[in-house]
C-alpha positions in Angstrom: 22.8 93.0 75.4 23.9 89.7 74.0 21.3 87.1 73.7 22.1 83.7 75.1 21.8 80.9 72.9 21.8 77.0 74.5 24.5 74.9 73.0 21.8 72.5 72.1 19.6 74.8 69.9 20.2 72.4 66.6 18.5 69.7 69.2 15.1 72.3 70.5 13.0 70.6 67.8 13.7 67.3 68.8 13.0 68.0 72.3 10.1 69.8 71.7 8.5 66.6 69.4 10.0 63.8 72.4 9.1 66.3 75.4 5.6 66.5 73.9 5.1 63.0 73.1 6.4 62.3 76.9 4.1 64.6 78.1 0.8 63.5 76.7 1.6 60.4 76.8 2.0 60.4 80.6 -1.8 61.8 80.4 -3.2 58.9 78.2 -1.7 56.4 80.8 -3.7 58.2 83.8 -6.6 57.1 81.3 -5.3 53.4 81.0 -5.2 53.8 84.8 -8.8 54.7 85.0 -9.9 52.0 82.7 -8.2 49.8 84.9 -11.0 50.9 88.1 -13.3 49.4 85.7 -13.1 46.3 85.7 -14.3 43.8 88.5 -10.7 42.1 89.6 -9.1 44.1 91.8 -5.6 45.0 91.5 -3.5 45.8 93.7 -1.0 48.9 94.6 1.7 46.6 94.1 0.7 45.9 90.6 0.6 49.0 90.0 4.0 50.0 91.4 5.2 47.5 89.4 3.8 47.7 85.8 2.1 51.1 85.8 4.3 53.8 87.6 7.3 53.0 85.9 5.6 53.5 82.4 4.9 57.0 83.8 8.0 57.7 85.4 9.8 57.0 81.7 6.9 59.1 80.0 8.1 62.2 82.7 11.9 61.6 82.4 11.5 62.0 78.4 10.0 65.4 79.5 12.3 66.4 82.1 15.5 65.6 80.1 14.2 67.8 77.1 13.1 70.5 79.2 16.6 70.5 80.8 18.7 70.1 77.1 16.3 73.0 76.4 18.0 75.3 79.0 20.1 78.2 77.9 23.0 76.4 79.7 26.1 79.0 80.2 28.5 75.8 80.5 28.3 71.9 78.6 29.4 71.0 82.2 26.5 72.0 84.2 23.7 70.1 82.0 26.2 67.1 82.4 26.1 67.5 86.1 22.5 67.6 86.1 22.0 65.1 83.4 24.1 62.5 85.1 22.3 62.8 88.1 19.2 62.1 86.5 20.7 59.0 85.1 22.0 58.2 88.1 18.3 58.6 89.9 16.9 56.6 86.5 19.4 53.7 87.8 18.7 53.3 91.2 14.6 53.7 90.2 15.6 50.7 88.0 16.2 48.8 91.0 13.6 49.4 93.0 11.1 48.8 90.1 13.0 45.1 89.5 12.6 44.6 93.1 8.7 45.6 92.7 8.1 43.3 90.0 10.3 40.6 91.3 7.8 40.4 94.9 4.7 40.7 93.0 2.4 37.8 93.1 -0.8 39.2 91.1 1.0 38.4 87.8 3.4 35.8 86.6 6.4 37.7 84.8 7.4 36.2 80.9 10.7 37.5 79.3 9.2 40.3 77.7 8.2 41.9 80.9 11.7 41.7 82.0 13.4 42.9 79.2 11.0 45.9 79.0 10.4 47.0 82.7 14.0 46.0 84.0 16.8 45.3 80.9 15.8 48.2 78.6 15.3 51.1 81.1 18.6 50.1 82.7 20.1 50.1 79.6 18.7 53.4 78.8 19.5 55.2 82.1 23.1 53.7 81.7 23.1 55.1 78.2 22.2 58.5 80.2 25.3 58.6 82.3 27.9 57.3 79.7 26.5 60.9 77.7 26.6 62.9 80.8 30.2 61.7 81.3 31.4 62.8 77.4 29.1 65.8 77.2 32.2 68.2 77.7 34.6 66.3 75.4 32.3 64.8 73.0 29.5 67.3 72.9 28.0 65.2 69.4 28.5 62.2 70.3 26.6 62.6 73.5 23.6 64.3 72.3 23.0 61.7 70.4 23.2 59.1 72.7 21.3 60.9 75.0 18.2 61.3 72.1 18.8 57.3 71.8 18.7 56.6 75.2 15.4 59.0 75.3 13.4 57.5 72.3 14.4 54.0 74.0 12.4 55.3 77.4 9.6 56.4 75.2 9.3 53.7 73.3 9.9 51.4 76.4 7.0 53.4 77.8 4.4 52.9 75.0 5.1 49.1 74.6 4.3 48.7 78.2 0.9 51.0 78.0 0.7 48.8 75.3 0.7 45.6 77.2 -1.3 47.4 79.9 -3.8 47.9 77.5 -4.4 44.5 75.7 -4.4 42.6 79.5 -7.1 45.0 80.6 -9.2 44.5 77.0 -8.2 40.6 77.5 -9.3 39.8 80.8 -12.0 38.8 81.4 -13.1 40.7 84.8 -15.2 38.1 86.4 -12.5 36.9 88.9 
């Protein structure tokens, strides 16, 4: 019996240390999400919608694009398929978080916030497609803008538990 290897192999390590790093860093934010409870203001879901779940939802897609570039895929074009349509999905969650944080009152939004929880992740999700287009004819070239686009939503992900983190030590709670 032949084994099967994935076309991807000379990426699994790279996967493995991003997937990882997605993966606990999607639990460290339920714990930035429990310090939250703490303290006397009260937030609301809305908030959260807006800053918190999207920094969890990049955290997961790290983890669910290495676990599917870690599949023994028979054929390029069937992790392309499912690649794009996880860019795809990553876009149109895009929009719905800019129209979260856009009709949120709680919090006055700075350039920052808008580069990071709207520019960057659409960026990166675009970045996601544009690979899942070329993945067939420019197998190299795509992997490596799809680890780009994948270290951009992890990083965009730990700058924003981040700046989750220093509002919660910086307020003051008495409000």
């Amino acid at each position: 019996m032949q084994e099967m290897t994935s076309p991807f192999s000379s990426w699994e390590s790279f996967y493995v240390i991003v997937g990882s790093a997605g993966g606990a860093l999607t639990g460290l934010q339920f714990v930035v999400i429990a310090l939250m409870t703490e303290l006397r203001k009260q937030r609301t879901t809305a908030q959260i919608d807006a800053f918190a779940t999207p920094t969890i939802v990049h955290f997961c897609a790290v983890l669910l694009v290495s676990s599917i570039m870690s599949a023994p895929w028979h054929q390029l074009s069937s992790a392309a398929i499912t690649v794009g349509v996880f860019g795809v999905a990553g876009i149109a969650y895009t929009a719905v978080v800019m129209r979260r944080v856009s009709s949120q009152t709680g919090y006055t939004l700075v350039f920052e916030d808008w580069l990071f929880h709207t520019a960057l992740p659409f960026l990166a999700y675009a970045i996601v497609i544009a690979a899942a287009l070329t993945l067939v004819s420019h197998a190299v070239d795509a992997e490596f803008w799809l680890a780009s686009a994948m270290l951009l939503l992890l990083f965009i992900g730990i700058h924003n538990a981040w700046d989750t983190v220093t509002f919660i030590a910086t307020e003051k709670g008495d409000a």
